[in-house]
Backbone as JSON, one array per atom type, in Angstrom:
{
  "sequence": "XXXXXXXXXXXXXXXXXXXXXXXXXXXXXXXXXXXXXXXXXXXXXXXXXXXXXXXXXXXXXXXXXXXXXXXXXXXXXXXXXXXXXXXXXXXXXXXXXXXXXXXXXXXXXXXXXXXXXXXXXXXXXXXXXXXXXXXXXXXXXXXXXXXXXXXXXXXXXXXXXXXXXXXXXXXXXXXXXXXXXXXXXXXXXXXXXXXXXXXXXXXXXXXXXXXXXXXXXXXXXXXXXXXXXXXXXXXXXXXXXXXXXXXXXXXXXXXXXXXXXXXXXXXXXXXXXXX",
  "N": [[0.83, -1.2, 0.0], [2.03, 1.16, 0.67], [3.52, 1.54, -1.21], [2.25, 1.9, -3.03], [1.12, 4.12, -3.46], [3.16, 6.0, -2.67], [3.73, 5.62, -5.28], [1.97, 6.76, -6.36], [2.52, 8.94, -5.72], [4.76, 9.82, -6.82], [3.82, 9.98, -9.53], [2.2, 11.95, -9.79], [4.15, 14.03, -8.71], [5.54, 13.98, -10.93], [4.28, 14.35, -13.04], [3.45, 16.96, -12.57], [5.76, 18.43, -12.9], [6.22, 17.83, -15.81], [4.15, 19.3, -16.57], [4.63, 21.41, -15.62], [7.14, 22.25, -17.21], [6.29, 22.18, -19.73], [4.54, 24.42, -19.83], [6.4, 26.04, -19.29], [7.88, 26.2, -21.52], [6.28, 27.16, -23.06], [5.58, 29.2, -22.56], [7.71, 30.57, -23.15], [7.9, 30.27, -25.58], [6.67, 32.0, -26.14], [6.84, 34.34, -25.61], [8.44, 34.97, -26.92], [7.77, 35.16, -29.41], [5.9, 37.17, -28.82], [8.14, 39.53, -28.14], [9.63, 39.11, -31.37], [7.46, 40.27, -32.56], [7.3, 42.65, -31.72], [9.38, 43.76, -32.33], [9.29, 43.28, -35.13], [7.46, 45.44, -35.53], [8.14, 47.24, -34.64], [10.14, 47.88, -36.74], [8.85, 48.46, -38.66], [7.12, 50.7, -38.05], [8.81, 52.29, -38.5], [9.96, 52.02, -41.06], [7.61, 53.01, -42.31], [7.35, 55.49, -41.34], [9.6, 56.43, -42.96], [8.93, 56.04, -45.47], [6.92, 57.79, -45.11], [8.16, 60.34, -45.07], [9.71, 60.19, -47.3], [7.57, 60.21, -49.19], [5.96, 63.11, -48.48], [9.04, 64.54, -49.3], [8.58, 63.76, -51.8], [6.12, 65.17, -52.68], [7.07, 67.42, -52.2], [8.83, 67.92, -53.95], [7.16, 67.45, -56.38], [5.61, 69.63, -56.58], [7.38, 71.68, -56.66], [7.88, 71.03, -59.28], [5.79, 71.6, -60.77], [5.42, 74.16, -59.84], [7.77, 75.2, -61.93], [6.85, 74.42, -64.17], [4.49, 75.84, -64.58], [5.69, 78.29, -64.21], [7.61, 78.65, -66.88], [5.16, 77.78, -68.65], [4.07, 80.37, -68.87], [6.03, 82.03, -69.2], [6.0, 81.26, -71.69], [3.85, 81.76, -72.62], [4.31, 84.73, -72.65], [6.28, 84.91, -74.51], [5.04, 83.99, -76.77], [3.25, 86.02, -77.16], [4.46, 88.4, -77.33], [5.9, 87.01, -79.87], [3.52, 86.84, -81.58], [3.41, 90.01, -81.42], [5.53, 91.3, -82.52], [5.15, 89.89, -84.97], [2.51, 91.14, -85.54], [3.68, 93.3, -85.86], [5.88, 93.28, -87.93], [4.28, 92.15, -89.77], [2.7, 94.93, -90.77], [4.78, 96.53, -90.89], [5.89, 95.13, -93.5], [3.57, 95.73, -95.25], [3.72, 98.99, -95.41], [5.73, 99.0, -96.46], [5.13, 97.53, -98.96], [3.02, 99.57, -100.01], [4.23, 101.53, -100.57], [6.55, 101.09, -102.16], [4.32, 100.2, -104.35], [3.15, 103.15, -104.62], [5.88, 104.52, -105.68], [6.21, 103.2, -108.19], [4.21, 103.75, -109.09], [4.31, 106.58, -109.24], [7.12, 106.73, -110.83], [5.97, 105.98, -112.84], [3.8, 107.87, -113.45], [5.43, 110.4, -114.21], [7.01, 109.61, -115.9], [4.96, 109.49, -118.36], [4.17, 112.23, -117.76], [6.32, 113.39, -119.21], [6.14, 112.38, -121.24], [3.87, 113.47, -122.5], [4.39, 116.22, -121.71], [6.43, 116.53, -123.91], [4.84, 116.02, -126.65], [3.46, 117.79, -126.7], [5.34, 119.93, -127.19], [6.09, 119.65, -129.4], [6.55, 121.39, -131.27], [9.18, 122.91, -131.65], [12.44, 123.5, -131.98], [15.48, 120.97, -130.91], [17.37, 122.13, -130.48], [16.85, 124.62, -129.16], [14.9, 123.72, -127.22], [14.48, 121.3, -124.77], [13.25, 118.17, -123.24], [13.26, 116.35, -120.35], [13.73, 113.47, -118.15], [14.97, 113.32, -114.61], [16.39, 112.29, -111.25], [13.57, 111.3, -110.5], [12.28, 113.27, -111.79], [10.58, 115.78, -114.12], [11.9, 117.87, -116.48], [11.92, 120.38, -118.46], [13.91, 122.16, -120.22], [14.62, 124.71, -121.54], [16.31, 127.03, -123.73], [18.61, 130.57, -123.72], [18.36, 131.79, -125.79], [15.25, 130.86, -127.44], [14.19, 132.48, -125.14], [15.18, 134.45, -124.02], [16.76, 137.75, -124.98], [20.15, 138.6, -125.12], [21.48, 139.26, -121.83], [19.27, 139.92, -120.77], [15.76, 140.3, -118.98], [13.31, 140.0, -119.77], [10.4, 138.06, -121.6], [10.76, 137.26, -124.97], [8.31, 136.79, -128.08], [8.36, 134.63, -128.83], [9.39, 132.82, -127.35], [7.09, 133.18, -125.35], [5.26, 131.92, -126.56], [6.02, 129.42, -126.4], [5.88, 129.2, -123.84], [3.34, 129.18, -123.37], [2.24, 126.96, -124.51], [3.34, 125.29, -123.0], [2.19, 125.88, -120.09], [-0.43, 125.44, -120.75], [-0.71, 122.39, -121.19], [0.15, 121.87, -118.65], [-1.61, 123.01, -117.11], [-3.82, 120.84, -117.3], [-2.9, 118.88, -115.37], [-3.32, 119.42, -112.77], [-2.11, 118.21, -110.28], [0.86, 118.42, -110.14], [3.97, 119.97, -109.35], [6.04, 122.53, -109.86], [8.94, 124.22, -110.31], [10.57, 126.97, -111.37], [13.69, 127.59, -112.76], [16.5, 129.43, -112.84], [19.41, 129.78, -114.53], [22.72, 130.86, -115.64], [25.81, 131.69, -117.5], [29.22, 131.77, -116.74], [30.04, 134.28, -117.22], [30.85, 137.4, -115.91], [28.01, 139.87, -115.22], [27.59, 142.85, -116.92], [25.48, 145.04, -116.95], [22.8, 146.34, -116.09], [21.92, 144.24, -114.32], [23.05, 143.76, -111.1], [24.58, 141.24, -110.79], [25.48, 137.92, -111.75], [23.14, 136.04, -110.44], [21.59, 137.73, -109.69], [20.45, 137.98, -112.58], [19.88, 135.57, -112.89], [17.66, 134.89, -111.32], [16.14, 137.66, -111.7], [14.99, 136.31, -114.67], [13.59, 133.82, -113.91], [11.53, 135.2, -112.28], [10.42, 136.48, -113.87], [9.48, 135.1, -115.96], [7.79, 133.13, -114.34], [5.91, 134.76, -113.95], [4.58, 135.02, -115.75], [3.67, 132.36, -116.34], [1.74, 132.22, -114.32], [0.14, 134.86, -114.2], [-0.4, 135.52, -117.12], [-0.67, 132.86, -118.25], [-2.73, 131.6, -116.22], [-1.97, 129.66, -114.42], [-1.95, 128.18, -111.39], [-0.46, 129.71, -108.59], [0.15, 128.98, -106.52], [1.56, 126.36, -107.08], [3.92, 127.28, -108.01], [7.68, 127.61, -108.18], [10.07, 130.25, -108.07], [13.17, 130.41, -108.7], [17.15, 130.91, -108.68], [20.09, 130.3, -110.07], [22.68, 130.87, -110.76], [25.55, 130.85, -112.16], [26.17, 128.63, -111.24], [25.43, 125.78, -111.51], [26.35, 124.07, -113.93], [25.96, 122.76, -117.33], [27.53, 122.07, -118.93], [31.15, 123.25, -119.92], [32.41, 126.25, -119.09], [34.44, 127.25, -120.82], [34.18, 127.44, -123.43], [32.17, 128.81, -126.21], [30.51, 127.14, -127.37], [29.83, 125.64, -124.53], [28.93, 127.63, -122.89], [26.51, 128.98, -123.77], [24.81, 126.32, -123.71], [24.81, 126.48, -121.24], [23.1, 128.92, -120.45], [20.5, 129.03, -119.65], [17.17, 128.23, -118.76], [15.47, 126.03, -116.74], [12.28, 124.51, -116.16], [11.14, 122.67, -113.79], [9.35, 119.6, -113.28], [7.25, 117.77, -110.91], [5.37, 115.16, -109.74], [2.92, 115.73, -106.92], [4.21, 114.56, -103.52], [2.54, 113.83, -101.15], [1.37, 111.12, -100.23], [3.48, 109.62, -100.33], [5.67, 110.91, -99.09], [4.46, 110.95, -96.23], [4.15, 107.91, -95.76], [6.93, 107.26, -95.61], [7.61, 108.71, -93.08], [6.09, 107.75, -91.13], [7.64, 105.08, -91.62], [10.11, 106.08, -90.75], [9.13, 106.82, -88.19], [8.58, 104.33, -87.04], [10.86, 103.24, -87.11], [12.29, 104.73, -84.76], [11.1, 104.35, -82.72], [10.8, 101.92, -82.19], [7.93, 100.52, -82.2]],
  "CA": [[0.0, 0.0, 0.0], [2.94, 2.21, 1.03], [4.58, 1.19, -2.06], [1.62, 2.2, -4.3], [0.93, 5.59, -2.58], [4.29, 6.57, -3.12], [4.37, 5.69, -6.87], [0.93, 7.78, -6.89], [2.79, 10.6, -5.78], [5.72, 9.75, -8.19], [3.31, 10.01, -10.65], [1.82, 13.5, -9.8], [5.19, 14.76, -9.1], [6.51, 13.85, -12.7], [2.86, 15.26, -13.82], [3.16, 18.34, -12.73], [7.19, 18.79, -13.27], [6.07, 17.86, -16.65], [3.08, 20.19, -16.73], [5.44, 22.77, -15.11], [7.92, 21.84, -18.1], [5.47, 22.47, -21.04], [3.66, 25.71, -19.65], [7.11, 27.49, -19.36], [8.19, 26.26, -22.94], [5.09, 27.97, -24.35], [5.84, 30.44, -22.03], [9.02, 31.3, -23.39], [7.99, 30.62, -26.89], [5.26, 33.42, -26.55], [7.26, 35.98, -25.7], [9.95, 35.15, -27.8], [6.97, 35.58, -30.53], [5.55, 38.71, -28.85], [9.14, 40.66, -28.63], [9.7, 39.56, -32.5], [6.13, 40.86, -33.14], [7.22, 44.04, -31.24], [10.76, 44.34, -32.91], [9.0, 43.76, -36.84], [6.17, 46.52, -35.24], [8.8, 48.68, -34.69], [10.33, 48.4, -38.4], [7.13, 48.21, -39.83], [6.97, 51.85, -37.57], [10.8, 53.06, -39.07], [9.41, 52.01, -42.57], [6.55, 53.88, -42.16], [8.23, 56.84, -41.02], [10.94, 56.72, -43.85], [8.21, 56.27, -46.48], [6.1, 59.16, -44.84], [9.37, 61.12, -45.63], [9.63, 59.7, -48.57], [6.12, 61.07, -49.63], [6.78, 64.47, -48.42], [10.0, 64.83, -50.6], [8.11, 63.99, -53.36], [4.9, 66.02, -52.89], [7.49, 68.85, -51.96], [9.45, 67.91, -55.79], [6.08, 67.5, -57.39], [5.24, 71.45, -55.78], [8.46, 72.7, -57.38], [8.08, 70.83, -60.21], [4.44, 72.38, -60.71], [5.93, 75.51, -60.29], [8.75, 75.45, -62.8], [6.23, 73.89, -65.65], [3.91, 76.95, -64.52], [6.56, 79.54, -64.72], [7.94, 77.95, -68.09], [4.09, 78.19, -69.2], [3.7, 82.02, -68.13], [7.56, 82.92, -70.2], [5.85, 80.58, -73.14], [2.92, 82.86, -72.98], [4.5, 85.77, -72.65], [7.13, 85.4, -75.55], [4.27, 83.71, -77.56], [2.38, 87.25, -77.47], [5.6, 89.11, -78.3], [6.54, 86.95, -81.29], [2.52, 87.89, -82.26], [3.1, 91.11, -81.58], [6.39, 91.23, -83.54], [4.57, 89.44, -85.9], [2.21, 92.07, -86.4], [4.91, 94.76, -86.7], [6.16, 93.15, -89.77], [2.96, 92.62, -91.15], [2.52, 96.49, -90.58], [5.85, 97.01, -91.74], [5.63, 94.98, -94.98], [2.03, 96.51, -95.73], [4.27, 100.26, -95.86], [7.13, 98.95, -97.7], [4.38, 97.47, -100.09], [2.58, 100.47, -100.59], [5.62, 102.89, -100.48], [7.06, 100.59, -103.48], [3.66, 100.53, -104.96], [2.97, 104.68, -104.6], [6.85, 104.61, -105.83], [6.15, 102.83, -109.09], [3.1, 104.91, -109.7], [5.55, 107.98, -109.29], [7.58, 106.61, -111.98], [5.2, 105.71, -114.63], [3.53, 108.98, -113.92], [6.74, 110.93, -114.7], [7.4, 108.93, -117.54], [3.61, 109.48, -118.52], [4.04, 113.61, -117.91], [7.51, 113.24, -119.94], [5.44, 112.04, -123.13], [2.61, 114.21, -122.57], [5.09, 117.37, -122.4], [6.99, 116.53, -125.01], [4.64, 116.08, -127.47], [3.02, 119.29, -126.11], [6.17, 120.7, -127.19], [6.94, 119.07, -130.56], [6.79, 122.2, -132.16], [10.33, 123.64, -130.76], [13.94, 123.02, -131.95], [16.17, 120.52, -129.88], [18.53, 123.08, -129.64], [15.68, 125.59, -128.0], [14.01, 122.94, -125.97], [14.63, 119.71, -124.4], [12.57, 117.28, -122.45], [13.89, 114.94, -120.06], [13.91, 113.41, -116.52], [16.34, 113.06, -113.71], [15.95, 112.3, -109.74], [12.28, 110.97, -111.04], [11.41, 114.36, -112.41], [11.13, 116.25, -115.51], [12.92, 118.97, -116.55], [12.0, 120.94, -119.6], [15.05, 123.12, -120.38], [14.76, 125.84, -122.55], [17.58, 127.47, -124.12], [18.41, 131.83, -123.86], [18.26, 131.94, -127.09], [14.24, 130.67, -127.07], [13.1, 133.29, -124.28], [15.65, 136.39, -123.8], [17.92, 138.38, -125.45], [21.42, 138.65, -124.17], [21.58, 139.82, -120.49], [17.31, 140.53, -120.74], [15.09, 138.89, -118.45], [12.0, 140.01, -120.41], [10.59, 137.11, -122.79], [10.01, 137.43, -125.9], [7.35, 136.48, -128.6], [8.58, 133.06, -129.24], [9.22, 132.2, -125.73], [5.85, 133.4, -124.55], [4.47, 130.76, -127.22], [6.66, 127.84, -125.67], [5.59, 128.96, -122.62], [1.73, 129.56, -123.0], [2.21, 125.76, -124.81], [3.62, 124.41, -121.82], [1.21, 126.02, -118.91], [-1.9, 125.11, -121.12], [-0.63, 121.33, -120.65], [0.07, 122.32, -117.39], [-3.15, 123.55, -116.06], [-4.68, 119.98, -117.15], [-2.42, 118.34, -114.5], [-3.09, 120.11, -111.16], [-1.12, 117.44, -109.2], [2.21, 118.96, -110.44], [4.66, 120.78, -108.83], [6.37, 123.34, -110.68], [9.88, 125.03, -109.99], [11.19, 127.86, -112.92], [14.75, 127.8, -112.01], [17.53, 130.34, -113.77], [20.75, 129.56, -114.0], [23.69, 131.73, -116.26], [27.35, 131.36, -117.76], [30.21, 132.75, -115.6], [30.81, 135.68, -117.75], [30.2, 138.17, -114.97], [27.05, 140.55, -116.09], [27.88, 143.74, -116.85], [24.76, 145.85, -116.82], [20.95, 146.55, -115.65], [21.51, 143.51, -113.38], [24.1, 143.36, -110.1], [25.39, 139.93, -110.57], [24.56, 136.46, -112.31], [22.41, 135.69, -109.52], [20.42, 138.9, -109.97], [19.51, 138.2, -114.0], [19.41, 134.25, -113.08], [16.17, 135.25, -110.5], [14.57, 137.93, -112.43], [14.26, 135.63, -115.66], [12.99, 133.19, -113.1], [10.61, 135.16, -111.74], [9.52, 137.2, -114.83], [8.88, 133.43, -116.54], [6.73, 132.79, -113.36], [4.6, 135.74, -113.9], [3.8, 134.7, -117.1], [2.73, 131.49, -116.14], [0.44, 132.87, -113.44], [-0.78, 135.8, -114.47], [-0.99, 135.51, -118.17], [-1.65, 131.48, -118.32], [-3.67, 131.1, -115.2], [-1.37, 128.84, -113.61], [-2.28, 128.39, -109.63], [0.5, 130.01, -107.92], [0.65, 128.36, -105.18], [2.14, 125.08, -107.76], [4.86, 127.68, -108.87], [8.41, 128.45, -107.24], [10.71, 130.29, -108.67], [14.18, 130.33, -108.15], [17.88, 131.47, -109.58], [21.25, 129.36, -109.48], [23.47, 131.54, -111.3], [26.24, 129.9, -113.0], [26.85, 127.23, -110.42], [25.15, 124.37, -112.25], [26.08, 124.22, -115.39], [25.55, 121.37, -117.87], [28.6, 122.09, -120.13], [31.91, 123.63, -119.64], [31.89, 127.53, -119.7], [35.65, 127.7, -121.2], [33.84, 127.49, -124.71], [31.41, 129.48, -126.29], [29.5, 126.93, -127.08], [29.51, 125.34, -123.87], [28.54, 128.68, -122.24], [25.83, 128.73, -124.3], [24.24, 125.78, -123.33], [24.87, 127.06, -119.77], [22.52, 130.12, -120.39], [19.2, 128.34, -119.78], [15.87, 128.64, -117.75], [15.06, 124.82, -116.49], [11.36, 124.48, -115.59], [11.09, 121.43, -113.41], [8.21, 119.5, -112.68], [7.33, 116.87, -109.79], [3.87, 114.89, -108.47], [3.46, 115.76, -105.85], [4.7, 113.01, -102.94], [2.44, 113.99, -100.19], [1.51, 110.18, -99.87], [5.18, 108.8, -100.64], [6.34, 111.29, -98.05], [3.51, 110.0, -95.11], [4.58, 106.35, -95.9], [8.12, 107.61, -95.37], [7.64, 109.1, -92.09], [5.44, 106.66, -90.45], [8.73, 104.06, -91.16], [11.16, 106.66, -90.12], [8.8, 106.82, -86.87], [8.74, 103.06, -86.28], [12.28, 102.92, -86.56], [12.95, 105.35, -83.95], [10.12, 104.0, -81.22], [10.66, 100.3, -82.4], [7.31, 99.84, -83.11]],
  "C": [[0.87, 1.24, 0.0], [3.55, 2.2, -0.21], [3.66, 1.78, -3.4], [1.06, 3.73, -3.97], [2.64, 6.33, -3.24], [4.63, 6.68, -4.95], [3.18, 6.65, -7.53], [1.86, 9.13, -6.99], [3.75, 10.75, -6.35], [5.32, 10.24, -8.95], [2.6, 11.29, -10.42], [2.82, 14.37, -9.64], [5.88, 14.86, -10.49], [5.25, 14.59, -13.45], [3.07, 16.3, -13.74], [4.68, 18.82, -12.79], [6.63, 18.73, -14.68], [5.37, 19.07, -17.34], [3.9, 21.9, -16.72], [6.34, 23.07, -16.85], [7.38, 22.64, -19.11], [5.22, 23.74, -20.84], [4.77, 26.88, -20.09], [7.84, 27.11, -20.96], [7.48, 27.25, -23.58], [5.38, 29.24, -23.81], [6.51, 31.66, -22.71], [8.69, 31.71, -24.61], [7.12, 31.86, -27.01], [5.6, 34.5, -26.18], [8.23, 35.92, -26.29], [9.15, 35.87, -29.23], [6.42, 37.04, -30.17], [6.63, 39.42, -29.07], [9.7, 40.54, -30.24], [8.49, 40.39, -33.26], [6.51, 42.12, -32.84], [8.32, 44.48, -32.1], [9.63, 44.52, -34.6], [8.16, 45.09, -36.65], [7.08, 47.77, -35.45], [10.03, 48.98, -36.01], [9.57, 48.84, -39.04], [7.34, 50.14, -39.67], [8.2, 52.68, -38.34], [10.33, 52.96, -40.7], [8.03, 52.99, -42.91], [7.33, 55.54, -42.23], [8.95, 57.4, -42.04], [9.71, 57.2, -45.67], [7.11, 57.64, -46.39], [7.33, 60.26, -45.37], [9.88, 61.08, -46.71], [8.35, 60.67, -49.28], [6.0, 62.64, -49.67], [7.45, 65.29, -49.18], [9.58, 64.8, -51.87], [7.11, 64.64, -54.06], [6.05, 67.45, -53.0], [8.13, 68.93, -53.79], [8.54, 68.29, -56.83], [5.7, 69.42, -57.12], [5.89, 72.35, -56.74], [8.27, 72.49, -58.68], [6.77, 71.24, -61.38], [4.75, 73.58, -61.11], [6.91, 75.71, -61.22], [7.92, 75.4, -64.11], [4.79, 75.27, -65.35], [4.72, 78.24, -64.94], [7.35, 79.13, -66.55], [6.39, 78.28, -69.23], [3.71, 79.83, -69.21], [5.11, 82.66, -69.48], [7.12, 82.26, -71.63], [4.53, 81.59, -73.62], [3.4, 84.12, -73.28], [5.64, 86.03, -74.18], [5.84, 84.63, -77.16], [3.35, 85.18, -78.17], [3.07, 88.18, -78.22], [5.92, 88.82, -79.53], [4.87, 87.81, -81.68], [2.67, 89.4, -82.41], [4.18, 91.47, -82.32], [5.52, 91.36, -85.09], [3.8, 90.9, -86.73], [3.09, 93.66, -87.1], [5.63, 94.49, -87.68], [5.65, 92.77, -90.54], [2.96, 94.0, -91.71], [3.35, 97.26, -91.65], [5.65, 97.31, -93.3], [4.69, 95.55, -95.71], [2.66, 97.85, -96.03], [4.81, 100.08, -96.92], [6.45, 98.38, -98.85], [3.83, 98.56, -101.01], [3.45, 101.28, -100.76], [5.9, 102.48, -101.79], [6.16, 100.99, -104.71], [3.33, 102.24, -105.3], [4.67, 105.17, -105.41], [7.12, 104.9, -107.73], [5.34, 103.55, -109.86], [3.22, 106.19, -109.96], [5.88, 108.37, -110.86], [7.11, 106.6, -112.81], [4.31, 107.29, -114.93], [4.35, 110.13, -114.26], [6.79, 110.7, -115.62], [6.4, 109.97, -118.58], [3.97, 111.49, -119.13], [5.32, 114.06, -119.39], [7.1, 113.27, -121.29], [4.7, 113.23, -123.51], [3.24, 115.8, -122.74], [5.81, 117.29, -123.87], [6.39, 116.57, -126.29], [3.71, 117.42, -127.55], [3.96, 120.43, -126.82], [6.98, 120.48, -128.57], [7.74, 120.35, -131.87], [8.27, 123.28, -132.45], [11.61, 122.81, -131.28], [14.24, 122.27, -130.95], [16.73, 121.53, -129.37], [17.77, 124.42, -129.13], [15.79, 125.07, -126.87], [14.28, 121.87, -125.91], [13.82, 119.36, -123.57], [13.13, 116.07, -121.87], [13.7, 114.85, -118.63], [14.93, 112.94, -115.9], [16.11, 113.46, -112.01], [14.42, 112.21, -110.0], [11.23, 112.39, -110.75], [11.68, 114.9, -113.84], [11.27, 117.47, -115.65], [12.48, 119.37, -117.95], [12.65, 122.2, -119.58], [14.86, 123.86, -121.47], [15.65, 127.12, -122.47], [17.34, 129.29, -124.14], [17.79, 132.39, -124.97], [16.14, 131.87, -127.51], [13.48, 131.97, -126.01], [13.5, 134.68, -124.04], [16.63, 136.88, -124.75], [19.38, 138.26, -124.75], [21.51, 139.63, -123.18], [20.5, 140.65, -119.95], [17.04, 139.4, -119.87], [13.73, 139.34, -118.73], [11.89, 139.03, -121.65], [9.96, 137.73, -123.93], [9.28, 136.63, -126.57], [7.67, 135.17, -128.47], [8.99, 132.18, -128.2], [7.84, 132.71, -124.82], [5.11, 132.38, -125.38], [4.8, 129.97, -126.82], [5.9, 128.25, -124.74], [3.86, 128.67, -122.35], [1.81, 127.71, -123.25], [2.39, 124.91, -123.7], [2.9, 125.13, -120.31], [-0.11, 125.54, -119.69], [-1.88, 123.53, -120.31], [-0.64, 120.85, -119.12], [-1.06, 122.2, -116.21], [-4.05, 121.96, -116.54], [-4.15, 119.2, -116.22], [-2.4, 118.88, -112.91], [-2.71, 119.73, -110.46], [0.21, 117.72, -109.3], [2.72, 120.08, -110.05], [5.35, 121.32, -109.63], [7.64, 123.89, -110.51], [10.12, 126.02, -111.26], [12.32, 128.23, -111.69], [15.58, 128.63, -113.17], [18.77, 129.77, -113.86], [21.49, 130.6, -115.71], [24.66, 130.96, -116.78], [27.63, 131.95, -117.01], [30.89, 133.83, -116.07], [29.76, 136.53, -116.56], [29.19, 139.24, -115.73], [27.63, 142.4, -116.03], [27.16, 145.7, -116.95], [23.7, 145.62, -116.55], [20.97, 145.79, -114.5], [23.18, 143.49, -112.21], [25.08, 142.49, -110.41], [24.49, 138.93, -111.77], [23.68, 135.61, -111.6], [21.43, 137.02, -109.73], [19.58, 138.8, -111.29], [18.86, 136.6, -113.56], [17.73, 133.92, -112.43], [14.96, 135.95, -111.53], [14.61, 137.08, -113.92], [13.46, 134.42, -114.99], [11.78, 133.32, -112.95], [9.86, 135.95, -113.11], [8.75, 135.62, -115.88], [7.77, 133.13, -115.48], [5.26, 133.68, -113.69], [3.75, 135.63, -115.1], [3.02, 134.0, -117.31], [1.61, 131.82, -115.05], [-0.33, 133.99, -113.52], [-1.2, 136.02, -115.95], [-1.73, 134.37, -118.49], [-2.27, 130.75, -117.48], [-3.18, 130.16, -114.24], [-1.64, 129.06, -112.13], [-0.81, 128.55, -109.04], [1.18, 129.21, -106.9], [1.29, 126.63, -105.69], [3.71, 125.37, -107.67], [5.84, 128.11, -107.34], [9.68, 128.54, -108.56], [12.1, 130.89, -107.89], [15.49, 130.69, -109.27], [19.21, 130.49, -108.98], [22.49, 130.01, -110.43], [24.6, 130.82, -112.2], [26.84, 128.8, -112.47], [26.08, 125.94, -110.27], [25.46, 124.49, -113.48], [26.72, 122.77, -115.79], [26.96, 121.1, -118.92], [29.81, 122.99, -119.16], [31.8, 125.05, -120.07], [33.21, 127.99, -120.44], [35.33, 127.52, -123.19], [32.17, 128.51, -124.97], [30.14, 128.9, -126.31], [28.62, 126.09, -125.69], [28.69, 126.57, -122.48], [27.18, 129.19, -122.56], [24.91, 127.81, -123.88], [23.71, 126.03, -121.89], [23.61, 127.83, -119.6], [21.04, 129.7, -120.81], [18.32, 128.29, -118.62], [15.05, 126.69, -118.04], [13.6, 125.36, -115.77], [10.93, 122.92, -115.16], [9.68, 121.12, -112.66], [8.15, 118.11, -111.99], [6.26, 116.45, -109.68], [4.15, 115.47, -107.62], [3.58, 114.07, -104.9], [4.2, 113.31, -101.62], [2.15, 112.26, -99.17], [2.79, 109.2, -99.94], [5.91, 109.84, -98.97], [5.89, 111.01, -96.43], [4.26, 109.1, -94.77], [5.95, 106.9, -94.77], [8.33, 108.28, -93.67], [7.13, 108.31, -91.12], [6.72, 105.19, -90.83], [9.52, 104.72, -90.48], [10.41, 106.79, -88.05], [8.68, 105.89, -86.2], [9.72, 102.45, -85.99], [12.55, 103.43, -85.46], [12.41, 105.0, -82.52], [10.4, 102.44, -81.55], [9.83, 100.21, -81.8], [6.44, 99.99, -84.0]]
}
């Protein structure tokens, strides 16, 4: 009995050593599993953290990078308006330098045009009287001393008041024409009625003017007259007959260029304001 009593309590001592045994295995293993649960918790937490910082950096990149493709859009606008507005300043431009060329051409052919239209106005007249011609896109009808005055006269006579009435009739059908009556001399100094060669080269100037305005109706306000004494001359004055040629009353005529001279000012004013 003593012998089976004792192996009872053998057998509850090895039970619960055993029992004891197992409990603290699991024991151990369950906090060996909770502190790796706590250690990955607290990567998991460091990964977290790094990727929150992560996120951050890249909202803050995306921010800048927002703003650069905004400011980039703003300098694309802004030089986009400029080239337009460029743009239109050499539309603008070209549209002058079109019409300038065009108003240029229309110059020329009407020159030409007046060139014919005097000349045959004038067929009736020696070369060596009268000439017809243009130069600096005007025309010039030159008529010779010989044709309008006497020697060292600046009253015309008969056969230069017929050239002349011939050439203001044609005249007065063109009212867009500008008019000069210019004098000019040889360099034989003058030696009576008049001061100088600037004194006869004026009054045949202006006595030719008066003719055309008060005998052939010419509108004054076309006419200018003027004197250049012997300091243009077309020939050499060391001959007689180049002295000769010298001794001539040019009446020059012009469109006028009030739209050629516009044009011309409105570029000269976009050059100077660029635009």
């Amino acid at each position: 009995m003593n012998f089976n009593l004792n192996y009872v309590v053998f057998l509850l001592t090895a039970a619960l050593l055993l029992t004891s045994c197992v409990s603290q295995k699991k024991y151990g293993e369950a906090i060996s599993r909770e502190q790796s649960l706590i250690a990955q918790n607290s990567q998991q937490n460091d990964e977290i953290v790094r990727l929150k910082g992560q996120v951050e950096n890249l909202q803050k990149d995306n921010a800048r990078m927002i703003g650069q493709i905004d400011e980039a859009l703003r300098k694309y606008s802004d030089a986009s308006g400029q080239a337009n507005l460029n743009q239109k300043q050499l539309e603008a431009e070209q549209k002058r330098l079109l019409d300038l060329r065009r108003l240029l051409q229309q110059q020329g052919e009407a020159v030409e045009n007046l060139r014919k239209k005097m000349a045959d106005a004038l067929t009736g007249f020696n070369s060596n009287e009268l000439t017809v011609f243009t130069k600096n896109g005007r025309v010039y009808v030159s008529l010779q001393e010989s044709l309008l005055f006497a020697s060292g006269s600046a009253v015309v006579n008969q056969k230069g008041k017929d050239a002349l009435g011939t050439l203001a009739q044609a005249l007065n059908n063109s009212p867009d024409i500008n008019v000069v009556v210019e004098g000019h001399t040889d360099s034989i100094p003058i030696k009576k009625a008049f001061e100088d060669n600037w004194a006869l080269s004026v009054a045949r100037a202006t006595s030719i003017t008066r003719l055309l305005t008060n005998t052939y109706a010419m509108d004054p306000t076309r006419v200018t007259a003027s004197g250049r004494s012997f300091f243009e001359p077309v020939d050499s004055n060391s001959t007689p007959e180049g002295r000769a040629k010298n001794r001539r009353t040019e009446i020059i005529l012009a469109p006028k260029l009030d739209q050629i001279l516009q044009l011309l000012e409105q570029t000269k004013t976009m050059s100077e304001t660029g635009n």
